[in-house]
PABA-130050 format. One record per residue (C-alpha): residue number from 1; residue in one letter; chain; x, y, z. Coordinates in pm, 1 decimal. Each point is the difference from the previous one (the first is absolute). Layout:
REM PABA-130050
REC num residu chaine     east    north       up
REC NUM      A      A        X        Y        Z
...
//
This chain:
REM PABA-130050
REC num residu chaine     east    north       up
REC   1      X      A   -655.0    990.4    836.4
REC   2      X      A   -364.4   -105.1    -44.8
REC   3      X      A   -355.4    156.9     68.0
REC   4      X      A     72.5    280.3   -141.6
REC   5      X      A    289.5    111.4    279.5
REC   6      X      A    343.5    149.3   -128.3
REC   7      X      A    330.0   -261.6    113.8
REC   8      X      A    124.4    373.8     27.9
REC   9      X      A   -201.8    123.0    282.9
REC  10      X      A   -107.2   -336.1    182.2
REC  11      X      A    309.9   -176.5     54.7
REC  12      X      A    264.9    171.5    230.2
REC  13      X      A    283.7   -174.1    204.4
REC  14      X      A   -170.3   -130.5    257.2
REC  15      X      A   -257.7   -136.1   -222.6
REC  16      X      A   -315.9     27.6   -207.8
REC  17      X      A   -222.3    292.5    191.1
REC  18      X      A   -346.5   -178.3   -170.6
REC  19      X      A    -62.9   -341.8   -117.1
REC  20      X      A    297.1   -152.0    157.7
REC  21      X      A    -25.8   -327.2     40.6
REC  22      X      A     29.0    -11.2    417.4
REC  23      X      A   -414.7    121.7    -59.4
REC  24      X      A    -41.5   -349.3    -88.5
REC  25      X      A    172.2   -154.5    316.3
REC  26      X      A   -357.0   -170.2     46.3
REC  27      X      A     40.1   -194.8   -288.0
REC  28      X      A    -72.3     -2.7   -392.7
REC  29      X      A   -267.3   -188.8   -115.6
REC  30      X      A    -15.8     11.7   -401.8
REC  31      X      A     46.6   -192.8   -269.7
REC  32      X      A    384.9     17.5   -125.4
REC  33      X      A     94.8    -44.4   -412.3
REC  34      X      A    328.8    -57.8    -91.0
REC  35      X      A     46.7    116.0   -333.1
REC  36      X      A    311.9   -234.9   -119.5
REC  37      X      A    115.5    219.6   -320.1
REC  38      X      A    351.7   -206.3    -50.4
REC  39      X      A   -228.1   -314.2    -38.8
REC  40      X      A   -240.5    176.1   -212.9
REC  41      X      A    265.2     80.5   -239.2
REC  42      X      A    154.7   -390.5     57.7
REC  43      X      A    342.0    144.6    138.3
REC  44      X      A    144.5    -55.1    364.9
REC  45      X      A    -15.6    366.6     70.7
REC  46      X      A     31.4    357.0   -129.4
REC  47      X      A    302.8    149.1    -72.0
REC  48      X      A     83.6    289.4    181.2
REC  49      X      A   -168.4    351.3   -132.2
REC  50      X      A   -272.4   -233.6   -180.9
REC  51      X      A   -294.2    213.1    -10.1
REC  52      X      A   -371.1   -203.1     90.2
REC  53      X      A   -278.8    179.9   -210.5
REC  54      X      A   -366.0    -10.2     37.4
REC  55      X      A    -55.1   -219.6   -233.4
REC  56      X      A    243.2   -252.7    169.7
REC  57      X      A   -250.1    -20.9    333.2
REC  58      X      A   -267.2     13.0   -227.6
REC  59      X      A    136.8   -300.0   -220.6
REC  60      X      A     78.9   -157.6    296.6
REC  61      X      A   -374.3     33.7    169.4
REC  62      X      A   -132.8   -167.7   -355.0
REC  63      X      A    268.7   -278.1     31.9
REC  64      X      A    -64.9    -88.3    350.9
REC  65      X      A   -386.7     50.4    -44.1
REC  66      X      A    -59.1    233.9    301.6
REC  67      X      A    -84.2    372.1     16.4
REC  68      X      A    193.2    277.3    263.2
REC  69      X      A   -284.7    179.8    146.9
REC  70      X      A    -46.1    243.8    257.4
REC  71      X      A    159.8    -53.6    308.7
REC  72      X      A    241.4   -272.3    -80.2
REC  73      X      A    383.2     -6.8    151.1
REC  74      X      A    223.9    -35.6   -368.2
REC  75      X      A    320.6   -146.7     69.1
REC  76      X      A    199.1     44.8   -396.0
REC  77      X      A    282.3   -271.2     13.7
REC  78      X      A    331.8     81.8   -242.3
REC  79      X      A    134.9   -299.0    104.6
REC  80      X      A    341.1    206.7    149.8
//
């Protein structure tokens, strides 16, 4: 999952037992980067089992001239 917690022994049926996002029912306040690989590689979207690499978000962060640091929310678009 992320943080270093297993998807294997957080999330159950009824939910995620830590980190879920009801903890945040306050409200969210961080900065948001949408990292927009199908128009990084000037196609619509991704076809289906298209794997994103590394260097992708990191090709992307030079293109767009900004820099994912600590603490913000990553929302990866595959345009499907």
């Amino acid at each position: 999952m992320y943080n270093g917690f297993s998807r294997d022994e957080e999330v159950t049926t009824t939910g995620c037992n830590r980190l879920a996002i009801i903890d945040f029912k306050q409200g969210i306040v961080t900065r948001g980067v949408l990292m927009d690989i199908p128009r990084l590689k000037g196609v619509p979207y991704l076809e289906p089992g298209t794997p994103i690499y590394v260097e992708d978000l990191e090709a992307l962060e030079e293109q767009a001239g900004i820099r994912v640091e600590s603490g913000d929310i990553v929302f990866v678009r595959s345009g499907r």
